[in-house]
C-alpha positions as CSV (number, residue, x, y, z in Angstrom):
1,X,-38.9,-17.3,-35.2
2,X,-35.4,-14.9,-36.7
3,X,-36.4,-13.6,-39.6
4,X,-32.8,-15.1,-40.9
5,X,-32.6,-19.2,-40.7
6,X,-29.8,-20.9,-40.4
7,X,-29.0,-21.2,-43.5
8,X,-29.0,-17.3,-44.2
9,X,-26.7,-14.5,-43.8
10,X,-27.1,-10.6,-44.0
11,X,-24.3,-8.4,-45.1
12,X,-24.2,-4.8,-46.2
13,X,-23.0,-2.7,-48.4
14,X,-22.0,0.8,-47.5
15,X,-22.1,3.9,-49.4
16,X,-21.5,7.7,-49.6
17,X,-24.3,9.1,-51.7
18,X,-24.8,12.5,-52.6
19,X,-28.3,13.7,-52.7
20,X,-29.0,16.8,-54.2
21,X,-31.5,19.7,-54.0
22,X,-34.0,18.2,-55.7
23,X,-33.9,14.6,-53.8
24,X,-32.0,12.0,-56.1
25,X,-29.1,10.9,-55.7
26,X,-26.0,12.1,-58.0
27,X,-22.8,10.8,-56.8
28,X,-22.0,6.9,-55.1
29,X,-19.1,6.1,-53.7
30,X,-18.6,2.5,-51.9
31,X,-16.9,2.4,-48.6
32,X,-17.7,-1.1,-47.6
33,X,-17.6,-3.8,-50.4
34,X,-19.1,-7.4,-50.9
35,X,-17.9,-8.4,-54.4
36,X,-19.8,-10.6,-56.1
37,X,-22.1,-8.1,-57.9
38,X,-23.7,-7.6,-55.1
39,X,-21.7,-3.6,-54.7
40,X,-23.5,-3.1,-58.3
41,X,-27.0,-3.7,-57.5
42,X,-26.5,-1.6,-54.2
43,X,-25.3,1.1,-56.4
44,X,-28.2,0.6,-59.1
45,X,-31.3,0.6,-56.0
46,X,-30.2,3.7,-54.3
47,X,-30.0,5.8,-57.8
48,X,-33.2,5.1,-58.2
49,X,-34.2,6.4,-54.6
50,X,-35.7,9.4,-54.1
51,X,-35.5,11.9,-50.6
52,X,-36.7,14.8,-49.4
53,X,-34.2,17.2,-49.7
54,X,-32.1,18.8,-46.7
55,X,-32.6,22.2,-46.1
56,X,-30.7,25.2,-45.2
57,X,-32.8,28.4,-44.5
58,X,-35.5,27.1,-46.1
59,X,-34.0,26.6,-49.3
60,X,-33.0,23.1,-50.3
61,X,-29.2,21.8,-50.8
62,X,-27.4,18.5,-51.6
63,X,-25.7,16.9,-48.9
64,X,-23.8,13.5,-48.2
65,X,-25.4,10.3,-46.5
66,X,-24.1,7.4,-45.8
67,X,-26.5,4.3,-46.2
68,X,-26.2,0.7,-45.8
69,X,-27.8,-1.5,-48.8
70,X,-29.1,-5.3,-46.9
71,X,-28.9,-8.4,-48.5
72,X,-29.5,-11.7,-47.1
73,X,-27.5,-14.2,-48.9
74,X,-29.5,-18.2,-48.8
């Protein structure tokens, strides 16, 4: 069985986050938008993510990410 029905869709949001030294994320920008609210709520989950930082000679640095937010509209 698909883990989507027929009566489901997925889309994504993309975005261009910056995640700094210290793992969270300062800066969002949206490159591929839904509308609908949905862009929002993308924007709201990944600030509240948290990574382990990138590093550059042992020392951590920010650096940008794209990431795709899911949703599955019913």
């Amino acid at each position: 069985m698909s883990a989507v029905d027929d009566n489901e869709s997925r889309c994504e949001v993309l975005l261009e986050i910056v995640v700094g030294p210290d793992g969270t994320v300062s800066d969002v920008r949206v490159l591929h938008r839904l509308g609908g609210g949905l862009d929002t709520r993308a924007i709201a989950a990944v600030r509240q993510w948290r990574f382990s930082p990138a590093r550059r000679v042992g020392t951590p640095v920010a650096v940008i990410v794209q990431v795709g937010v899911e949703f599955t509209l019913r």
